[in-house]
N, C-alpha and C positions, 0 to 999 in steps of 0.2 A: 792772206785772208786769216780770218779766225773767229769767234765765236758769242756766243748768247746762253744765258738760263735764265731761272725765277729762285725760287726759293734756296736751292741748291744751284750756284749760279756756274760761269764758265765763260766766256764772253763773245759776243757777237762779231762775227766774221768781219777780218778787218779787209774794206774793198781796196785795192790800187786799182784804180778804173783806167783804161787809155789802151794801150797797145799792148798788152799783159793777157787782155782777155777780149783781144780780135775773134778766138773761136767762140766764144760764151755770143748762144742764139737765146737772145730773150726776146725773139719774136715768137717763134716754135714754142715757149709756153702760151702767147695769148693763142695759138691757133685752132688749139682743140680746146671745143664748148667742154669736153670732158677733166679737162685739168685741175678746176676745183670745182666739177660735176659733183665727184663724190660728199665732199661736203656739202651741196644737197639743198633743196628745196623745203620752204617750211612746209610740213603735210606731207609732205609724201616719200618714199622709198623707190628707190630705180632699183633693176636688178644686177647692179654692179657686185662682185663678190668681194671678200676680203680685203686685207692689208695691200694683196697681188695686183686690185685694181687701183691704186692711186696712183694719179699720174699728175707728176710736178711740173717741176720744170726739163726743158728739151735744150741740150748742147749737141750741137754740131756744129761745123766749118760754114760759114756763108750761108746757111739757107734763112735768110731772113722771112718768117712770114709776116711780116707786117707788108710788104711786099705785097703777098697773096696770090700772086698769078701764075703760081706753080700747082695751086692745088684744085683739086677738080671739085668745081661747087656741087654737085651734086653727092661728090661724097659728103661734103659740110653738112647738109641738108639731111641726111640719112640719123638717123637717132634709135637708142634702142626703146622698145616698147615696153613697160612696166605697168605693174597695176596699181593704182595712187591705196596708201597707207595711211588713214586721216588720223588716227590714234595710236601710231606703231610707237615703241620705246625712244628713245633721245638717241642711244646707240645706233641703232640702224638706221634714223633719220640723218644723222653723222655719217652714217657708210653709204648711205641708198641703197639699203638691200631690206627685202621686202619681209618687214615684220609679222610674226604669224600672231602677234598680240596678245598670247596665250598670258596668265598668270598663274603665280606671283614674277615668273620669269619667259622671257621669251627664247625661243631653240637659239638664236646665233647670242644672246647672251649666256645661255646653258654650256653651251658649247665652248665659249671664249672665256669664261670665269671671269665675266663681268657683271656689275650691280646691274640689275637692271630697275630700268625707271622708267616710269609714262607722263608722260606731262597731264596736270588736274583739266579736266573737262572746262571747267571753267576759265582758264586760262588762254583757252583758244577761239580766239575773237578775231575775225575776217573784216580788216579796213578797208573802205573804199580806196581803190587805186588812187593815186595823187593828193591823198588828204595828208595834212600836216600832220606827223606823227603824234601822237600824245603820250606824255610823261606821267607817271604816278611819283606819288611820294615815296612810294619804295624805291621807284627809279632815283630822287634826289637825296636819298639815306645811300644809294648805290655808288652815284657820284663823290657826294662828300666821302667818302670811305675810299673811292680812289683818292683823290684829292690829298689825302691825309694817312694813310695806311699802305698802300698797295699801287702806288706808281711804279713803272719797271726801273730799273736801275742801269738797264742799257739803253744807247752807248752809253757808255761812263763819263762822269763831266755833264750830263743832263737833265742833273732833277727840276731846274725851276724850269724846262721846256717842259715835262712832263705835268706840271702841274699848273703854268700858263698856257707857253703857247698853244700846246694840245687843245685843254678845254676848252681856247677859244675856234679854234680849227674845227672844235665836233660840234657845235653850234651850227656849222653852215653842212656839216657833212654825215648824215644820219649812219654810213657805216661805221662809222670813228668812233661814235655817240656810242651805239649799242655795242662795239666792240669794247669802249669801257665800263659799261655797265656792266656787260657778263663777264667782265675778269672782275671787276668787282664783286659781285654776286659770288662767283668759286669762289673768293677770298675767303667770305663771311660765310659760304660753305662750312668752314672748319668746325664751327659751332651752330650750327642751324643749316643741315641737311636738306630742310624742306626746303632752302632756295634754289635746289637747282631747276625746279618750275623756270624761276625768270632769268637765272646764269644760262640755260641752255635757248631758250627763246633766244634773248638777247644774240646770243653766239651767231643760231643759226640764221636772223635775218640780217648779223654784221656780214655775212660770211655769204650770201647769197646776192647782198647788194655791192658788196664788193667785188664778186667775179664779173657782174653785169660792168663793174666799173674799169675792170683790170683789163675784159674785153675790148676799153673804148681806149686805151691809154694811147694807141698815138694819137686820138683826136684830145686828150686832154693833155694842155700844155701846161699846164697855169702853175703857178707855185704854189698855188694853196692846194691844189687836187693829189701832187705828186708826194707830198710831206703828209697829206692825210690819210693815203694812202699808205705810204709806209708805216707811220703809227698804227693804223688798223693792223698791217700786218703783225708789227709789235705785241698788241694787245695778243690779239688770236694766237699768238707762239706763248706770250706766255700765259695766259688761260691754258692752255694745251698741255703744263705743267702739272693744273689738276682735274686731268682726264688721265685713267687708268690706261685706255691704250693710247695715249695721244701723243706716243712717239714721234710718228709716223707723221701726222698733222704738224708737231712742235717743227719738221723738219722741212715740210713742206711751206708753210709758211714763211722759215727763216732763209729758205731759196729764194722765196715771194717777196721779200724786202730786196734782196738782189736783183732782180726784176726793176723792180721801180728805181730804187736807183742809177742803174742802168739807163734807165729811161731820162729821168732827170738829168743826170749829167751830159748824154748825149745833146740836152735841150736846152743843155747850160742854165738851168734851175738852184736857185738856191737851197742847201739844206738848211732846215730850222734843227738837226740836229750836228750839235760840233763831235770834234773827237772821233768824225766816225770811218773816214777813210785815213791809211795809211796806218802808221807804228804809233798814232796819238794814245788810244787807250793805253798800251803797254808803258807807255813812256811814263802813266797817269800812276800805276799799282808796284810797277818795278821795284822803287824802293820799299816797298810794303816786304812784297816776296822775296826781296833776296836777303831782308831780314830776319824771314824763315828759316826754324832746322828743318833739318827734312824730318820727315812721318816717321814713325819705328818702321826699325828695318825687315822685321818680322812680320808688319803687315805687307810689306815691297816683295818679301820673296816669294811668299803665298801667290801673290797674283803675280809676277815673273812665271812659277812654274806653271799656273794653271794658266796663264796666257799660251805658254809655250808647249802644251800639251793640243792646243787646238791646231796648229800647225798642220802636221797630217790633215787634217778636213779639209783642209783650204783648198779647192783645184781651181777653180774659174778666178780669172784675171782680179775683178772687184775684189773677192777674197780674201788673196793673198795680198794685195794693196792694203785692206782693211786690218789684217792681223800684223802687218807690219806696225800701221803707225798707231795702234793702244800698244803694240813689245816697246817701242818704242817710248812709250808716255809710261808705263809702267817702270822701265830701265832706268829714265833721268829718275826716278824720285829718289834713286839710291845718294845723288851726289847734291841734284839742284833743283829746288821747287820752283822760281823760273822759267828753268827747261823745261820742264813739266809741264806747265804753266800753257809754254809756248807749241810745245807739240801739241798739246790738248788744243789749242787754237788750231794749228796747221790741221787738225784733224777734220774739226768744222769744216772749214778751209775745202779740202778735199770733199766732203762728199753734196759742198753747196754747188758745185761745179763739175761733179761729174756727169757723165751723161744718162738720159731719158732713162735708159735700158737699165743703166750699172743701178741707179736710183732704186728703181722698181725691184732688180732684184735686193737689194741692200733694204727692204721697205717689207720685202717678202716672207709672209706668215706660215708658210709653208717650208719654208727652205728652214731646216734645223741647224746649220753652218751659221745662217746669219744669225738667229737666235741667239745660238751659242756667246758670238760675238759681241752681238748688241747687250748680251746679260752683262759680258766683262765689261764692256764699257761704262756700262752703268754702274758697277760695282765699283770700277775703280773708279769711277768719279768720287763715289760715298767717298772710299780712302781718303781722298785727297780733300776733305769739308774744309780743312785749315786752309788749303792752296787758294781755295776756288771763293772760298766764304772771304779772299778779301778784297772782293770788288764790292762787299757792302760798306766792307769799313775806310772806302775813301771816300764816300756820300758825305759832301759838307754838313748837310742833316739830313739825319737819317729818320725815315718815317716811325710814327711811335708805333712800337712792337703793340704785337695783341694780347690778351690776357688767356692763358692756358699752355696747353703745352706748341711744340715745336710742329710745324706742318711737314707733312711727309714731303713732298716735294715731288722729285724724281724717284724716290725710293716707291711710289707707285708704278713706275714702271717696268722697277727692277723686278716686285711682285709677279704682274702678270708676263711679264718674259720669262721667270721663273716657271710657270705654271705651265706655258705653251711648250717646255723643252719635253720633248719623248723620254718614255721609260728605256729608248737604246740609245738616248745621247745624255742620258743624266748623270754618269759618269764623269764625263767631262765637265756639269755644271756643279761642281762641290761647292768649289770659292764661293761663284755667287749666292748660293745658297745660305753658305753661314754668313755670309756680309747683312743679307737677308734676316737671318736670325739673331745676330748682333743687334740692330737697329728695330726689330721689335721686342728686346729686352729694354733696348737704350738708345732713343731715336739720338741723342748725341755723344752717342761710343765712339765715333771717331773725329770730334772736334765739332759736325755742325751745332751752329749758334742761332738761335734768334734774331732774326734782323729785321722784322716788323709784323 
């Protein structure tokens, strides 16, 4: 397996599907209505908490639920009670947890050192059920701008699918649709703030039409359902790029393309994307990277030691699994950006397929270990801008850059992981800290480049 980004890229988990991953239960994710619960209902907030309650995808041994006859309908049927939120911030609507609506900022934005936002009053317009969605011309400035800026770059080897067959796919498939709108919309984000009125709309009913959809997937077989669903997934992971805490979503979603795939290939479905199972991407960038020096050695040791200062914390299984493979991806850059390269994949790799439980806790906003961890990772991704920045430069064309400065990317997320570390474990986060500070001297201190 291996890996996906946006801006700051990395690459998308490469599948061997067959006998490799007899335990991988992707039924166990459609079976609880809660699994991309949190992501949420347009209007209202549930009273799910934190980072702690998302719930992905589910691996175990044989219990398929698509099956279903193991589990007691009546717990199905049981739902938590919450009180509907018709104007809560975009944040909580995202989390489902019940906005107090207060201004300029709301408590669980207060809390988390997030922007907080409400969507404009006028914005929220209640369509009748089954009516043909309706497009504005901001929605076809939304499109052309994917179209021509902001297509994703994985798999690798697929921009004229991204910019054909897709468009044509979201014509018939309104989650696809609005999934590229609101990734479009964050784009143009960069210089016009006020869009995320129609970046987070768009989000949240790609994102709520598609769990109803993700729900039905063994009744839908068809080629066009299973390919538009994964693009949806696509979108939504990387839109997720410019959401400050949208880790957690970036990783859930990129589980969610495993999922359907999954599905697909069981159903002997063709993919409208190539390159995307097996050693194909690598094969694609190889000579790219092993034409690489490696990074100064000075930024390699820095994060070696402060990786290797987290050690002690690690006790639960997840953990010390987790601190191996960034020591691991931090070591190769001494010799081989490649290796590097390839661990950073295996890394993906590893937590696309771990299980329900290890997920959640590796997801967990509370647990200062994983913090810790997740800061390294993200920092040592910055390090690596040259490693990772060259799956844009095999794009036979590369979309035309935007005018202004370089998007943050993931360096958002490095931020607010930064913020969430306690004043008894900040000690341990120096590195990320100045990586941190590096990049808001000089968002391309360490090699990232502009790539559209």
């Amino acid at each position: 397996m291996d890996p996906t980004d946006f801006n700051q890229p990395t690459t998308i988990p490469f599948l061997t599907l067959g006998s490799g991953n007899v335990d991988f239960d992707y039924g166990a994710y459609l079976l609880d209505d809660e699994d991309l619960g949190y992501l949420g209902d347009v209007g209202s907030s549930g009273s799910t908490s934190d980072m702690n309650k998302l719930a992905p995808i589910s691996v175990s041994p044989t219990t398929s639920a698509m099956a279903g006859s193991n589990s007691d309908p009546k717990a199905k049927l049981e739902r938590r009670g919450h009180t509907k939120s018709r104007r809560g911030c975009y944040n909580c609507k995202r989390r489902r947890v019940k906005c107090q609506e207060t201004r300029p900022s709301c408590g669980h934005c207060t809390k988390t050192g997030l922007k907080c936002e409400y969507p404009l009053v006028s914005q929220i317009v209640h369509q009748p059920q089954h009516q043909i969605p309706l497009f504005s011309l901001q929605d076809m400035r939304f499109f052309q701008h994917f179209l021509l800026t902001c297509s994703p770059h994985q798999p690798l080897g697929n921009d004229s699918v991204w910019t054909h067959d897709v468009p044509c796919l979201s014509q018939n498939h309104e989650y696809l649709m609005h999934a590229i709108l609101g990734l479009a919309a964050s784009d143009l984000m960069v210089h016009d703030p006020s869009l995320v009125t129609f970046a987070m709309a768009h989000r949240l009913k790609a994102i709520k039409a598609i769990k109803k959809t993700l729900s039905d997937v063994p009744k839908a077989d068809t080629f066009e359902e299973g390919n538009a669903m994964m693009a949806t997934c696509y979108a939504l992971m990387f839109q997720s790029v410019m959401l400050d805490d949208g880790m957690a979503e970036f990783m859930t979603f990129c589980r969610g393309i495993i999922i359907v795939a999954i599905q697909m290939y069981c159903k002997g479905a063709k993919f409208i994307f190539s390159n995307f199972i097996g050693d194909d991407q690598l094969a694609i960038i190889q000579p790219l990277l092993e034409s690489l020096s490696p990074i100064p050695r000075d930024w390699t040791d820095v994060a070696v030691a402060s990786i290797a200062a987290l050690k002690p914390l690690c006790k639960q299984q997840v953990e010390i699994e987790y601190h191996q493979l960034i020591t691991n991806i931090a070591s190769a850059l001494y010799n081989s950006s490649f290796l590097a390269y390839q661990l950073l994949c295996k890394h993906y790799g590893w937590w696309m397929q771990i299980s329900h439980d290890d997920f959640q806790s590796l997801i967990d906003g509370e647990n200062q270990v994983m913090l810790l961890l997740a800061s390294h990772w993200i920092a040592l991704k910055q390090i690596m801008a040259t490693i990772t920045g060259v799956e844009h430069k095999q794009r036979a064309k590369r979309p035309k850059p935007k005018d202004g400065d370089l998007d943050l990317g993931m360096v958002r997320w490095l931020k607010h992981l930064n913020r969430q570390v306690d004043a008894e474990h900040q000690r341990y986060n120096q590195w990320p800290l100045w990586v941190e500070a590096q990049l808001d001297i000089d968002l391309g201190y360490f090699g990232k480049e502009l790539h559209h």
